[in-house]
C-alpha positions as a LaTeX table, in Angstrom:
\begin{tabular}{lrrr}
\hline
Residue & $x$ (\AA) & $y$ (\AA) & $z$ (\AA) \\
\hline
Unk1 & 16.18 & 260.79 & $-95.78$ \\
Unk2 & 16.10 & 264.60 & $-95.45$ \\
Unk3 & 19.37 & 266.21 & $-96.18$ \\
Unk4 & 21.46 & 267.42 & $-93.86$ \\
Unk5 & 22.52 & 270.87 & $-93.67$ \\
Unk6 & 25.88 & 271.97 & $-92.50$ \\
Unk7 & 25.01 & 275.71 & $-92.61$ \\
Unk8 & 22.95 & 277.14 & $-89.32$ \\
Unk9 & 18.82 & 276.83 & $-89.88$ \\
Unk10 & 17.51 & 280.76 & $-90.17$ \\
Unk11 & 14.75 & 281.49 & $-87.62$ \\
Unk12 & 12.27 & 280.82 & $-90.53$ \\
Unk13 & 13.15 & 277.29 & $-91.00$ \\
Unk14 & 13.57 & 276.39 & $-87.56$ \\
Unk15 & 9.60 & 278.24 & $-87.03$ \\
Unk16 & 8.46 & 275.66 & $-90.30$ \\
Unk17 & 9.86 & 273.32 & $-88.78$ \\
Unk18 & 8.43 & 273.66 & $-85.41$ \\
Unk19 & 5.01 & 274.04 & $-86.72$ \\
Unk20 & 4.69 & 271.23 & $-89.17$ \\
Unk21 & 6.22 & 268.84 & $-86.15$ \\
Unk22 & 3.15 & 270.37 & $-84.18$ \\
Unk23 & 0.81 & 269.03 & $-86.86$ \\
Unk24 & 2.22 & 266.36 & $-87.69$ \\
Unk25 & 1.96 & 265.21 & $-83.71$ \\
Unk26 & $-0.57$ & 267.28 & $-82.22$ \\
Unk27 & $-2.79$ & 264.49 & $-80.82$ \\
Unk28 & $-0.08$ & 262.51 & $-79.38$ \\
Unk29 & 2.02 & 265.87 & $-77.73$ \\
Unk30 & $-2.01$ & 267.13 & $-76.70$ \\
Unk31 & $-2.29$ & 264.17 & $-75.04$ \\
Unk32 & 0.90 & 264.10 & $-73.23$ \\
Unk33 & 0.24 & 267.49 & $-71.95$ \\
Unk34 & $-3.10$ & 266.81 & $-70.94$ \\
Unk35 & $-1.90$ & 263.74 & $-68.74$ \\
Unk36 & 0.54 & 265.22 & $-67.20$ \\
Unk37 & $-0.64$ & 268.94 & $-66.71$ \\
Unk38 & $-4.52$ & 267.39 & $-66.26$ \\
Unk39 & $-3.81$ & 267.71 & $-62.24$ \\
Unk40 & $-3.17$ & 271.01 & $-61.77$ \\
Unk41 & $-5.79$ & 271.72 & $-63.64$ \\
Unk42 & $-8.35$ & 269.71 & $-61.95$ \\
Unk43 & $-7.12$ & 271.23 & $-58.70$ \\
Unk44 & $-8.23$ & 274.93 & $-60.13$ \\
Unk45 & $-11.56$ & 272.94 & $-60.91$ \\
Unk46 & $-11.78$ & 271.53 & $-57.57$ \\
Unk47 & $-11.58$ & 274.77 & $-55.92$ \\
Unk48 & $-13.31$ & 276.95 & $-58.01$ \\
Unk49 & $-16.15$ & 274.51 & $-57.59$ \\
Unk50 & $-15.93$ & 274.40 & $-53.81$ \\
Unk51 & $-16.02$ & 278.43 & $-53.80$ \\
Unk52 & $-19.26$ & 278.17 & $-55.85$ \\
Unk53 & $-17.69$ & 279.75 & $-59.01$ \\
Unk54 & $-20.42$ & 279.72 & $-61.82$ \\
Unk55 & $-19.90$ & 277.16 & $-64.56$ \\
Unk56 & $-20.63$ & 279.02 & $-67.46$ \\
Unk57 & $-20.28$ & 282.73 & $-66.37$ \\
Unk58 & $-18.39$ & 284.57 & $-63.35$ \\
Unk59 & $-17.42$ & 288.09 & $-62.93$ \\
Unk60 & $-15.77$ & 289.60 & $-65.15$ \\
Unk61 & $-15.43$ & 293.42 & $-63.89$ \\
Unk62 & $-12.81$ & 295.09 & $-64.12$ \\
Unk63 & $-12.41$ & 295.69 & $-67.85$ \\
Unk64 & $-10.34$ & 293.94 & $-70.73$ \\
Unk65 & $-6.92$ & 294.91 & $-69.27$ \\
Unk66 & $-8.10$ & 293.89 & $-65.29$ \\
Unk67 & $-9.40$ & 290.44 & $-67.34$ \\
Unk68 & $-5.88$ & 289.59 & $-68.94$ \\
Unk69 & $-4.12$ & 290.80 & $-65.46$ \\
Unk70 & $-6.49$ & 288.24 & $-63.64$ \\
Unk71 & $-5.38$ & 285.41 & $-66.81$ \\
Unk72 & $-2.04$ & 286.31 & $-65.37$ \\
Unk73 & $-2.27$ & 285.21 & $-61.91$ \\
Unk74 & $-3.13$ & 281.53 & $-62.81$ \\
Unk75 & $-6.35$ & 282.04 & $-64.35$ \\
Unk76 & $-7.62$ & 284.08 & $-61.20$ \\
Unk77 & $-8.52$ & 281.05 & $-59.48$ \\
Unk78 & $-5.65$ & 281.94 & $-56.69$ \\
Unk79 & $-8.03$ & 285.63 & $-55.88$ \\
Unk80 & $-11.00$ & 283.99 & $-55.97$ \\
Unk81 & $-10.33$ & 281.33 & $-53.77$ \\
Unk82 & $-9.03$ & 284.06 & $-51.01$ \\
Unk83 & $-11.88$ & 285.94 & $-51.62$ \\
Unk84 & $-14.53$ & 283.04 & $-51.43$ \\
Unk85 & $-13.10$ & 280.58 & $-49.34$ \\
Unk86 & $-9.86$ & 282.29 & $-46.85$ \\
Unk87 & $-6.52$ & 282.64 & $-46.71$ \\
Unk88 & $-6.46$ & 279.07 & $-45.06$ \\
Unk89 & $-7.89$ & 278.00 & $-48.57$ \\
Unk90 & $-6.01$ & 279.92 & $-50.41$ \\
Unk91 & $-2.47$ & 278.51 & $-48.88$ \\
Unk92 & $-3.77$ & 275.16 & $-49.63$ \\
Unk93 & $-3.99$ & 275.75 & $-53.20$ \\
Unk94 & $-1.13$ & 277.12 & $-53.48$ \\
Unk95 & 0.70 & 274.58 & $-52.04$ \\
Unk96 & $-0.84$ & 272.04 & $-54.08$ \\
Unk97 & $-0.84$ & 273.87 & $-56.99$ \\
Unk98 & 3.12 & 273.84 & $-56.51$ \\
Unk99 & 3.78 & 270.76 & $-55.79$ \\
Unk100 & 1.96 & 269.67 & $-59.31$ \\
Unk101 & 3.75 & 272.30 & $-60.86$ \\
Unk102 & 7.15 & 271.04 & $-59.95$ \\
Unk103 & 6.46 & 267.60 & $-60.12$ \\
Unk104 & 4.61 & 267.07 & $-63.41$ \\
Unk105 & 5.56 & 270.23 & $-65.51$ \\
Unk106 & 9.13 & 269.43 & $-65.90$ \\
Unk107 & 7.87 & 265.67 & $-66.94$ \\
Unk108 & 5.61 & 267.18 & $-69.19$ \\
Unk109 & 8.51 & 269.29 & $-71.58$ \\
Unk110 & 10.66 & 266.71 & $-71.10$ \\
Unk111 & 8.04 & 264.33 & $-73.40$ \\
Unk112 & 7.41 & 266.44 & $-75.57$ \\
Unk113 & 10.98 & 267.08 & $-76.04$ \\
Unk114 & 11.77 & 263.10 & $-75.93$ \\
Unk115 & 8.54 & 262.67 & $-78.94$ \\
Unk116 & 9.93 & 265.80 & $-81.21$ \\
Unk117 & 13.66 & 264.72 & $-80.85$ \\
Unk118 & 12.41 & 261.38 & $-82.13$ \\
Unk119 & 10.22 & 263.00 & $-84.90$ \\
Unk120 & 13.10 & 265.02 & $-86.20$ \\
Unk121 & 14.31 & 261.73 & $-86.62$ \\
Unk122 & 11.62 & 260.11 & $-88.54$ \\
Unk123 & 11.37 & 257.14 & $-85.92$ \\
Unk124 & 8.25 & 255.98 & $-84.04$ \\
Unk125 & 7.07 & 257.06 & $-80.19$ \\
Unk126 & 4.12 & 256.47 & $-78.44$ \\
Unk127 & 2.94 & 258.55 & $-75.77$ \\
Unk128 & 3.48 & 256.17 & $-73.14$ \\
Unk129 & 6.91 & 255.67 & $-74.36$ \\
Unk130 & 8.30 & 259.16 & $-73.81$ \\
Unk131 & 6.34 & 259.37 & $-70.82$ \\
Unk132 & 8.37 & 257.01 & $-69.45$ \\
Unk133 & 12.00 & 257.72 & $-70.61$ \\
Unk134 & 11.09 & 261.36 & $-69.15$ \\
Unk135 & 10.44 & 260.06 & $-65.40$ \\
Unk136 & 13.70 & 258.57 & $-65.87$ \\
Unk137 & 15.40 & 261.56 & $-65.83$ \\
Unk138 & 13.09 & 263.08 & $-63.08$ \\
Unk139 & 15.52 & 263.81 & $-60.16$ \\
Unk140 & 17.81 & 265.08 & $-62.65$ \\
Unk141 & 15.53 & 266.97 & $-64.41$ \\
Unk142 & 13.68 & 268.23 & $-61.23$ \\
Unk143 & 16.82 & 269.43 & $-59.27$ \\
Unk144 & 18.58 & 271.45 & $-62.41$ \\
Unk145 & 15.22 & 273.04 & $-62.80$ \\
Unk146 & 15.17 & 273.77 & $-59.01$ \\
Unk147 & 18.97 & 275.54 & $-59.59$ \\
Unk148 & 18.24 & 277.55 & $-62.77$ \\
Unk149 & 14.70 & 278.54 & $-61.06$ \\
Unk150 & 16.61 & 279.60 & $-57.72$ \\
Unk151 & 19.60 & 281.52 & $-59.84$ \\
Unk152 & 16.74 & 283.60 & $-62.27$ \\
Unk153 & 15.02 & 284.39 & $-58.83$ \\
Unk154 & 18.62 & 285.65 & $-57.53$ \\
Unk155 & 19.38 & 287.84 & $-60.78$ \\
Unk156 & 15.76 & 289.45 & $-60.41$ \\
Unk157 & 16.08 & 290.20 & $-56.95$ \\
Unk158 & 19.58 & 291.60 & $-57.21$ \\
Unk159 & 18.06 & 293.96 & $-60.47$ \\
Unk160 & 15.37 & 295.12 & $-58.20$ \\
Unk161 & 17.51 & 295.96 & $-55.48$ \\
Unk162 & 20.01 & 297.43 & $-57.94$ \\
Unk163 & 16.72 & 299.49 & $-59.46$ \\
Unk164 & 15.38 & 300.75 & $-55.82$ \\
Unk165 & 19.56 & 301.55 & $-54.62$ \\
Unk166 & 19.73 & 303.65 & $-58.14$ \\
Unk167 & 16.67 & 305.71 & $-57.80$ \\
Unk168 & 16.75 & 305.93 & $-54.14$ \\
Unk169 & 20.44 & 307.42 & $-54.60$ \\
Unk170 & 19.38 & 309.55 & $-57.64$ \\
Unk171 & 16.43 & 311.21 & $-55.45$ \\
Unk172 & 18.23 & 311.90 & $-52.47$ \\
Unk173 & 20.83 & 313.84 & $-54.59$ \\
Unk174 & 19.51 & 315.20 & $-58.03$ \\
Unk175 & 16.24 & 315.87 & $-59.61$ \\
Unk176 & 13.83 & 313.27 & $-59.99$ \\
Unk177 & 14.51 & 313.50 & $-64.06$ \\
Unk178 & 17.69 & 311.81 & $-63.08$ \\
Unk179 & 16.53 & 309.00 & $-61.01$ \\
Unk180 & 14.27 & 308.04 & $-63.81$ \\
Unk181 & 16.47 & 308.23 & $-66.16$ \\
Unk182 & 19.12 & 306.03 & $-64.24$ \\
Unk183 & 15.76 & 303.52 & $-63.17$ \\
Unk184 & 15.74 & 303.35 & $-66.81$ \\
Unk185 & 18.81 & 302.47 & $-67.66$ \\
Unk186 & 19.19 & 300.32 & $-64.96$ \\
Unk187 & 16.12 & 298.17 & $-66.00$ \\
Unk188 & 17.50 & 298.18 & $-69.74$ \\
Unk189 & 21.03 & 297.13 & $-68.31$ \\
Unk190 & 19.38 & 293.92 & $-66.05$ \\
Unk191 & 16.67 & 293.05 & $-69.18$ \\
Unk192 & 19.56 & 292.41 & $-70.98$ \\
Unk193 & 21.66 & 290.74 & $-68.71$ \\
Unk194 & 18.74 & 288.70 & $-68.07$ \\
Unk195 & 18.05 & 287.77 & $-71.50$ \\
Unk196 & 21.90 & 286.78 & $-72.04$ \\
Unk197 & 22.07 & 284.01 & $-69.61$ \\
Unk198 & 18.73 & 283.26 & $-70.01$ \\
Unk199 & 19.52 & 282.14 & $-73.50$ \\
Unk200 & 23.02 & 280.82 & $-72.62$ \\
Unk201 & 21.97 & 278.62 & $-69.58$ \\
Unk202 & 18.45 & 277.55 & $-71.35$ \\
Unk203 & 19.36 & 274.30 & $-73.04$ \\
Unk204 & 20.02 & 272.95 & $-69.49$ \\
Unk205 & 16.83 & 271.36 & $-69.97$ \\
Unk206 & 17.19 & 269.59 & $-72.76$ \\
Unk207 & 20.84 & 268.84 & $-72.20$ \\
Unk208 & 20.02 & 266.90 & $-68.89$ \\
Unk209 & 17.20 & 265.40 & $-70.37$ \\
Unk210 & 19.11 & 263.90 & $-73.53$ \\
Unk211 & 22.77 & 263.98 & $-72.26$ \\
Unk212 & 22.40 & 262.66 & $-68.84$ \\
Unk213 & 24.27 & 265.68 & $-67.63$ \\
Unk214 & 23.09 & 267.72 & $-64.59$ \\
Unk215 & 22.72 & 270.27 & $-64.51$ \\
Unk216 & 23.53 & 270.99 & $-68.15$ \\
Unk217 & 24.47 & 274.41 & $-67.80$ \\
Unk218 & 28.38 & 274.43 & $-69.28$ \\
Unk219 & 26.29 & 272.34 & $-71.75$ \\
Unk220 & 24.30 & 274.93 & $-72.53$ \\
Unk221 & 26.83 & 277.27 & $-72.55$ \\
Unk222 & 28.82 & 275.20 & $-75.42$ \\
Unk223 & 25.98 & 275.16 & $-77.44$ \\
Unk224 & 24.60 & 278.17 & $-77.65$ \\
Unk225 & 28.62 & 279.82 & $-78.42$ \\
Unk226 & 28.23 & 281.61 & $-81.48$ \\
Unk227 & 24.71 & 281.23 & $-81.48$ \\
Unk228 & 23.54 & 283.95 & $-79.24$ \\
Unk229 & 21.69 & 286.33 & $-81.23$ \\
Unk230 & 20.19 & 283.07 & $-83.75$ \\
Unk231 & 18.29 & 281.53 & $-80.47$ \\
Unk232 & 17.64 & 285.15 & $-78.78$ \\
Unk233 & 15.55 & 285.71 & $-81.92$ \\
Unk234 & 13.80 & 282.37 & $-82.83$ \\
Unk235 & 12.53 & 282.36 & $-78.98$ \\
Unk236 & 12.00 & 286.01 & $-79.68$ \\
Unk237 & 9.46 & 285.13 & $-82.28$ \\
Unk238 & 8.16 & 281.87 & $-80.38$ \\
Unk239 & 6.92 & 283.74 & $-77.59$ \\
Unk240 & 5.38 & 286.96 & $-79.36$ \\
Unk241 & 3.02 & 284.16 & $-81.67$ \\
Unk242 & 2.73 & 282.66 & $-77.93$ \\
Unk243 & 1.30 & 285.74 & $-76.47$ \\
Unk244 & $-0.92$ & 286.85 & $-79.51$ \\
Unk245 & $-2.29$ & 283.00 & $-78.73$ \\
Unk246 & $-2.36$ & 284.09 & $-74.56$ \\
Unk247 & $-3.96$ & 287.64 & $-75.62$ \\
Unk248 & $-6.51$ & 286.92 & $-77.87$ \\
Unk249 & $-7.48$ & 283.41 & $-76.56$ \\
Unk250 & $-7.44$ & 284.17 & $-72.56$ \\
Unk251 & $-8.29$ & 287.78 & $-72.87$ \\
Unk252 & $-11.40$ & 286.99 & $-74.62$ \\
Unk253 & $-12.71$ & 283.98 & $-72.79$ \\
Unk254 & $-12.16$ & 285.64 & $-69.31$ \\
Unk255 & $-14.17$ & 289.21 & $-70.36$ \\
Unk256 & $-16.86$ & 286.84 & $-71.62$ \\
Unk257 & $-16.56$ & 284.61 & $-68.99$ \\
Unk258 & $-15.39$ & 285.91 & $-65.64$ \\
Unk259 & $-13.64$ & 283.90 & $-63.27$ \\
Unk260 & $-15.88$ & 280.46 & $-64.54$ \\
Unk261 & $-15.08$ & 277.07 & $-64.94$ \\
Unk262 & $-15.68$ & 277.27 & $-67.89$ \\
Unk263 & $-13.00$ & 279.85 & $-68.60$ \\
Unk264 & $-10.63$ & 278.35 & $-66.99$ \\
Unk265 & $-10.75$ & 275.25 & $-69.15$ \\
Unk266 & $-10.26$ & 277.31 & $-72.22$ \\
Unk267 & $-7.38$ & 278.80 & $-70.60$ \\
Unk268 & $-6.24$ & 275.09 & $-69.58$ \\
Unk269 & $-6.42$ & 274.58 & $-73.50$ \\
Unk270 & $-4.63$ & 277.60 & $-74.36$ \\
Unk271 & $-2.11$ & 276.72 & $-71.94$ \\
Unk272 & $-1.62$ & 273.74 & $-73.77$ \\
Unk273 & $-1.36$ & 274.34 & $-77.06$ \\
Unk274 & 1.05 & 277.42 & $-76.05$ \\
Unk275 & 3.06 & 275.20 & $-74.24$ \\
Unk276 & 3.17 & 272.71 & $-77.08$ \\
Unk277 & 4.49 & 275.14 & $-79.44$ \\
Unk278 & 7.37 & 276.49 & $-77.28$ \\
Unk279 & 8.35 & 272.72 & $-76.28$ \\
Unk280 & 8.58 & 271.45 & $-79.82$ \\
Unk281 & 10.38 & 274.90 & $-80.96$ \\
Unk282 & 13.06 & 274.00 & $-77.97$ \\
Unk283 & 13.72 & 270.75 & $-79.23$ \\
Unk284 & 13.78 & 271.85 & $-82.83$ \\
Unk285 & 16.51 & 274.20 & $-81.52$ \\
Unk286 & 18.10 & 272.11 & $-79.22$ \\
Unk287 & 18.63 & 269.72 & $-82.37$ \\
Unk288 & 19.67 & 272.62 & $-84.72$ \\
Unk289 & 22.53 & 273.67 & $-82.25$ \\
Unk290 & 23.61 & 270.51 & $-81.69$ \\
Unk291 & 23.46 & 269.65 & $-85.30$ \\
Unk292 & 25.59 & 273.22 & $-86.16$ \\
Unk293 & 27.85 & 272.61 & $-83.07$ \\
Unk294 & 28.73 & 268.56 & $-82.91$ \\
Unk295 & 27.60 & 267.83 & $-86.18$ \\
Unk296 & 25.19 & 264.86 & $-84.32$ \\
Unk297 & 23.67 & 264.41 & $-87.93$ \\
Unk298 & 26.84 & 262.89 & $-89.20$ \\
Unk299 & 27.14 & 260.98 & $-86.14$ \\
Unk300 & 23.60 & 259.68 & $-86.29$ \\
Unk301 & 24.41 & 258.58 & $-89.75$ \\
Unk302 & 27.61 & 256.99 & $-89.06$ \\
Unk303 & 25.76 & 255.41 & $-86.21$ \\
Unk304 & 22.96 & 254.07 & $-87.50$ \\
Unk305 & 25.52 & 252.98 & $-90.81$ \\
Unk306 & 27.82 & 250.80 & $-87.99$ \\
Unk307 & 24.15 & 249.44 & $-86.76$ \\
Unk308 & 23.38 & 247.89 & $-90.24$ \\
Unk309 & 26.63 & 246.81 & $-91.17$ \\
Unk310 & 27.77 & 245.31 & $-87.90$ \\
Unk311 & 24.94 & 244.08 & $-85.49$ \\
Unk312 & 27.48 & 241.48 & $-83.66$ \\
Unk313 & 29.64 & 244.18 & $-82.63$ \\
Unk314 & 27.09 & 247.00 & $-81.85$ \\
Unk315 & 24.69 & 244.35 & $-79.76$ \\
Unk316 & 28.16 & 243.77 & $-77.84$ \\
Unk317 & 29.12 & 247.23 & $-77.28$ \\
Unk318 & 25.32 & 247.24 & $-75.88$ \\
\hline
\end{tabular}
């Protein structure tokens, strides 16, 4: 049995950690991703075949910058279908593009965090397994997403009004130095806001998915006291190796490729095996904060001692 630590993991032992959990699983969590993401992407497919995309090589104008702007905007397929097929067209796929989204996305990182929770633990999943136990926790799941979606939309929009008040203001009665400078600070003041309570409402996930809370957020909240600045810069970290992966990978295969079929299912791939990464670092820190905040490694022991040494009591608490 590994040992357990009572001291917080540093950001370099939760990344090791992360990573050789990736490994260790990377058929089974490939596969989960590829089930459950599989029909958005086929929809991309579907509709970049219908608009007569090229298989193996579309256009790729624009340069390498226009290329990785295009990778943005889910994979370009949303411009090229307005261009090609309509705005009728292009409504459609949005809307089904959504409802996939929404539907199977949250399923999908709630698998993945089911499988890696279980792998910290050095107990046996199967694919189908976690599949399940995460559409158990769908409505849950899909309506706390929903609320921390509609509250990040809320902050951004009240930043940009904040940004366009502050300039506006500054123009109308100094020198444009000093509406850019107050844009500026502005923009700083709202990034960091946003980053706070992005960090301090993010476990919401996995709380609702593991504590059958909903939606998680004073959850969150708990966890993450006292270890602000530990999960700002592990996710920090996470997400720069995430877009080297998005940059390289993406940017590449699109200025070679165009807006292709082809492309697009490297960039499905990418997707995946970015999204892998950040799910399993989640749960690794998910764990660790529980771990540092409830000690839940003691109580796993003394849980799983109780289990051995009295099976007639613990089947009858069941």
């Amino acid at each position: 049995m590994e040992q357990i630590k009572t001291q917080p993991r540093s950001v370099g032992e939760n990344l090791d950690k992360t990573f050789r959990l990736t490994k260790a699983h990377f058929k089974s969590y490939f596969l989960i991703l590829l089930l459950l993401m599989g029909p958005g992407f086929l929809i991309n497919y579907i509709f970049l075949f219908l608009g007569g995309a090229s298989f193996f090589q579309g256009d790729s104008s624009g340069g390498f910058m226009q290329t990785l702007n295009t990778t943005a905007e889910s994979t370009g397929v949303q411009q090229f279908v307005l261009e090609s097929m309509g705005s009728g067209a292009e409504f459609l796929y949005i809307a089904l593009t959504t409802i996939a989204a929404a539907v199977l996305i949250p399923m999908a990182h709630a698998a993945i965090l089911i499988g890696t929770t279980r792998g910290l633990k050095n107990e046996s999943w199967s694919v189908s397994e976690v599949i399940k136990l995460a559409f158990s926790r769908f409505w849950p799941l899909f309506g706390s997403t929903l609320l921390f979606g509609l509250l990040m939309g809320i902050f951004v929009f009240i930043g940009v009004f904040a940004i366009l008040i502050g300039g506006f203001g500054t123009v109308t009665t100094g020198s444009g130095a000093v509406s850019v400078v107050m844009i500026i600070f502005i923009l700083i003041a709202f990034l960091i806001l946003g980053a706070y309570f992005a960090i301090k409402l993010g476990m919401y996930f996995a709380a609702t998915t593991f504590e059958k809370v909903a939606p998680g957020f004073s959850r969150s909240w708990k966890l993450t006291k006292g270890r602000f600045w530990a999960t700002f810069g592990f996710f920090i970290v996470l997400g720069v190796i995430n877009l080297l992966v998005i940059f390289l990978f993406d940017g590449v295969s699109s200025l070679l490729l165009g807006t292709s079929v082809l492309s697009t299912v490297l960039m499905n791939i990418s997707t995946i095996i970015t999204t892998m990464v950040l799910m399993v670092g989640y749960a690794v820190k998910y764990a660790d904060l529980r771990t540092r905040n409830e000690a839940s490694d003691l109580q796993d022991m003394i849980s799983s001692y109780k289990t051995d040494e009295e099976p007639a009591a613990s089947s009858t608490d069941q």
